[in-house]
C-alpha positions in Angstrom: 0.0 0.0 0.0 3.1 2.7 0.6 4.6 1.7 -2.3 1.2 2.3 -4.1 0.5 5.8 -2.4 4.3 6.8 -3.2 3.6 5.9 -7.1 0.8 8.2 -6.9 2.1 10.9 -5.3 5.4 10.5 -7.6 3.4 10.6 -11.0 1.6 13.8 -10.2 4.5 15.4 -9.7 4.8 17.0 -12.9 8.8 16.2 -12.6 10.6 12.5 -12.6 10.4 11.2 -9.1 12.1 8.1 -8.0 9.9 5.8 -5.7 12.2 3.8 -3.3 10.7 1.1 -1.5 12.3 0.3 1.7 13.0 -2.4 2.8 14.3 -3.0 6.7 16.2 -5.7 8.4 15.3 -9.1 9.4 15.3 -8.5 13.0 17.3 -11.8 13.5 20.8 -13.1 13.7 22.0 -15.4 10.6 24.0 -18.7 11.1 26.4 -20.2 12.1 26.2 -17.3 15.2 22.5 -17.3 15.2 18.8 -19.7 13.7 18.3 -17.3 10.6 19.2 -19.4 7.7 20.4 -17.7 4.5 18.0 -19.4 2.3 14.8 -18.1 4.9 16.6 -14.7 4.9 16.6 -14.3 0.8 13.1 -15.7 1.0 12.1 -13.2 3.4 13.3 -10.4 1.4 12.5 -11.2 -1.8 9.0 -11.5 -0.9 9.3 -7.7 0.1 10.9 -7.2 -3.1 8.0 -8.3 -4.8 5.4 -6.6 -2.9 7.3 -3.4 -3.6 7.9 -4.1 -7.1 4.1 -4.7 -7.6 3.0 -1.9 -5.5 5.1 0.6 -7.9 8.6 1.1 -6.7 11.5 1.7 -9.1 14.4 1.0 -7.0 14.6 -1.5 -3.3 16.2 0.5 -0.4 17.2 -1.9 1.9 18.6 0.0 4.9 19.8 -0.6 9.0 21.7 -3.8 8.1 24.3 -4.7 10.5 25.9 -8.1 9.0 27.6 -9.1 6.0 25.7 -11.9 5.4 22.4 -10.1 6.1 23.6 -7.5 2.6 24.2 -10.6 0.5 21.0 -12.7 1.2 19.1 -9.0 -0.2 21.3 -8.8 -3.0 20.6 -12.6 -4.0 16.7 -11.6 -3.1 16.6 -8.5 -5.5 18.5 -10.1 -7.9 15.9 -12.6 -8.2 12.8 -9.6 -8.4 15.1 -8.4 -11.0 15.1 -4.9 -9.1 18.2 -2.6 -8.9 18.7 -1.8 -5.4 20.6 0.5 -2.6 21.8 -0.6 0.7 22.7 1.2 3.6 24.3 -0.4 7.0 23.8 1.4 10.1 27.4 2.1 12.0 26.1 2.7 15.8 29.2 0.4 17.4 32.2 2.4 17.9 32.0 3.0 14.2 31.5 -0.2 13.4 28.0 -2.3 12.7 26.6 -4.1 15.4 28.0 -7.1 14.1 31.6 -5.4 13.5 31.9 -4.3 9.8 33.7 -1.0 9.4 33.1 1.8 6.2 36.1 0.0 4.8 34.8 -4.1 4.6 31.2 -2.6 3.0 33.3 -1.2 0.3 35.1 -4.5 0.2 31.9 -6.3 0.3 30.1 -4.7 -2.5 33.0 -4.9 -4.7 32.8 -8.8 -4.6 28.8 -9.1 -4.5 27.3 -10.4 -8.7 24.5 -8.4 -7.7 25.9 -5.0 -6.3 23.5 -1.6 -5.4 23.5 0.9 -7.7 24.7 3.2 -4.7 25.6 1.8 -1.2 26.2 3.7 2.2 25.1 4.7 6.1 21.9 5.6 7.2 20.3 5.9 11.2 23.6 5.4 13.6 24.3 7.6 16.7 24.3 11.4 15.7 25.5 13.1 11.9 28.9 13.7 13.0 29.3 9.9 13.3 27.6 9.5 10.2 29.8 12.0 8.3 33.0 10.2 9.5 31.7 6.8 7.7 31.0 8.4 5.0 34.6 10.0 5.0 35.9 6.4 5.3 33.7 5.1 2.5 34.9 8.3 0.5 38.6 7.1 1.5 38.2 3.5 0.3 37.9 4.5 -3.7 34.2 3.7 -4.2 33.3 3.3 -8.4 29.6 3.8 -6.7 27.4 6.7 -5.5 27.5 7.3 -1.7 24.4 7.6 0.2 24.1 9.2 3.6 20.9 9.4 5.6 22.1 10.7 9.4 19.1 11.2 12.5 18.4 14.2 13.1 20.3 14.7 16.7 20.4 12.6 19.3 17.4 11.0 20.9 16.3 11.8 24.4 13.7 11.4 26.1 11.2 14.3 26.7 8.3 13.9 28.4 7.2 10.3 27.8 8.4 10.4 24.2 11.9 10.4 22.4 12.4 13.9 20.9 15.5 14.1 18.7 17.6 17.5 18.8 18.8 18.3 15.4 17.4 21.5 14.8 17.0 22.0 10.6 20.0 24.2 10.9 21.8 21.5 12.1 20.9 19.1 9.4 21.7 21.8 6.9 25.2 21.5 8.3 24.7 17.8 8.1 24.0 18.2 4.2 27.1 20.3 3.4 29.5 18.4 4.9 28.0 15.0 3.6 28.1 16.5 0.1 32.1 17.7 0.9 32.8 13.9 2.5 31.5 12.3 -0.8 27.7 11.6 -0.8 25.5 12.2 -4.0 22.3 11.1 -1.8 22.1 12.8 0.8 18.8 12.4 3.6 17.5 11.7 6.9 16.3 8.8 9.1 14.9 8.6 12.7 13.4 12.3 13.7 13.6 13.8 10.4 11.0 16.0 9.8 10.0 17.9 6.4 11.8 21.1 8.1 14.5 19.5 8.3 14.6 18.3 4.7 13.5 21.8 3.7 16.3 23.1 5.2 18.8 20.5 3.7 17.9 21.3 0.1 17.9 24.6 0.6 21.3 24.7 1.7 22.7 22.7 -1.0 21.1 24.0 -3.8 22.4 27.6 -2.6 25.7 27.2 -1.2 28.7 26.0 -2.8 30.1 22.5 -1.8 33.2 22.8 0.2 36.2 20.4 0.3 37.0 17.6 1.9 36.2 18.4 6.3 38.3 17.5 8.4 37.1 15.5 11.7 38.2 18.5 14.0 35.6 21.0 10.9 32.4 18.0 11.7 33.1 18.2 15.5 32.9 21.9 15.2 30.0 22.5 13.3 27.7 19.0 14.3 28.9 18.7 18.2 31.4 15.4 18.9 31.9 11.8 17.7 30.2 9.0 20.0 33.4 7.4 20.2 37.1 7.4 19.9 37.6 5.8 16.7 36.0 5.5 13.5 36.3 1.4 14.0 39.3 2.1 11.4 41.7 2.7 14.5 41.8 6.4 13.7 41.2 8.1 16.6 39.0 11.4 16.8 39.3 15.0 17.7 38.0 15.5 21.8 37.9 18.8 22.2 34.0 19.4 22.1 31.3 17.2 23.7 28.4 16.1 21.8 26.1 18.5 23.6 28.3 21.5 21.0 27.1 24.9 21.0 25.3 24.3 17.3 22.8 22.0 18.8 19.8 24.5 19.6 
């Protein structure tokens, strides 16, 4: 049914509009460390892949994938809806995934898939400026493909009974620039984005000019500091501001 109202809303447009079905994350651990099975897990997302494909959706966005094996059994799964995809992994572990993949190993891992995404990067995570130092990493390993980058807006806390995230829209505009500097070509939001945020985002790149390359110590400035030490590289990050920066109002 999404799909469906996206195709609408996308054809009266008046413009091309690209509808991305997404499609999330098993929820469960694969073998050998957990009961998923690999043929259960392409099974699983190839029916999505169908459903999308049916409902309207020109591209599969699967996104929030944590393990290797998790990316592959959705490529196998598209490949078989005959559906070009994107894929995004969520780095919320020190900079790594959950299940301990760094920026570096996707790139790796994409190279060596028959059935690669037609663009590949982060999305969700801890905070932007954690986001924009995978996507530096990403940038840094030579990608042939488009970069994707789809950072929270803020951190979550919780504010009277619900979780309120703090990224203001001037934040994320921040966000946008210096993804578009670090490499991305799509550039978004994911938990507590809101449509002032994204106003905000194109806004600022479709008026300002894109910078060069930032520097960690430039992303702690302008987004507030990294969640941890290292990028999961073994690079170690700039201190000198706490997370709770000045720009976060």
């Amino acid at each position: 049914m999404a799909a469906e109202i996206g195709r609408e809303a996308a054809d009266k447009a008046g413009r091309p509009v690209v509808v991305a079905g997404s499609v999330g994350p098993t929820g469960e651990i694969m073998e050998p460390m957990g009961a998923l099975t690999k043929a259960s897990a392409v099974e699983m997302f190839h029916e999505q892949a169908e459903g999308l494909k049916e409902g309207g959706a020109d591209v599969l966005w699967v996104e929030t994938i944590s393990a290797a094996e998790e990316f592959k059994a959705a490529a196998e799964a598209f490949a078989l809806a005959d559906m070009p995809w994107c894929g995004t992994m969520s780095f919320d572990t020190a900079g790594r995934t959950m299940m301990g993949l760094t920026a570096a190993e996707l790139v790796k891992l994409i190279m060596k898939l028959p059935n690669p995404p037609v663009a590949f990067g982060a999305n969700c995570g801890v905070g932007a400026s954690d986001l924009i130092r995978t996507t530096l990493a990403f940038s840094a390993a030579g990608p042939e493909r488009p970069l994707i980058a789809k950072g929270n807006a803020g951190i979550p806390k919780y504010v009277d009974g619900h979780i309120h995230y703090d990224g203001t829209p001037a934040l994320m505009a921040e966000y946008a620039l210096l993804a578009r500097s670090a490499g991305a070509t799509i550039i978004g939001g994911c938990c507590g984005t809101m449509p002032e945020h994204l106003r905000a985002m194109r806004e600022a790149l479709e008026t300002r000019e894109p910078g060069p390359r930032p520097a960690l110590e430039e992303v702690v400035e302008a987004l507030g500091g990294f969640s941890s030490a290292s990028d999961g590289s073994g690079e170690d990050a700039p201190q000198r501001r706490a997370r709770t920066g000045r720009r976060r109002r």
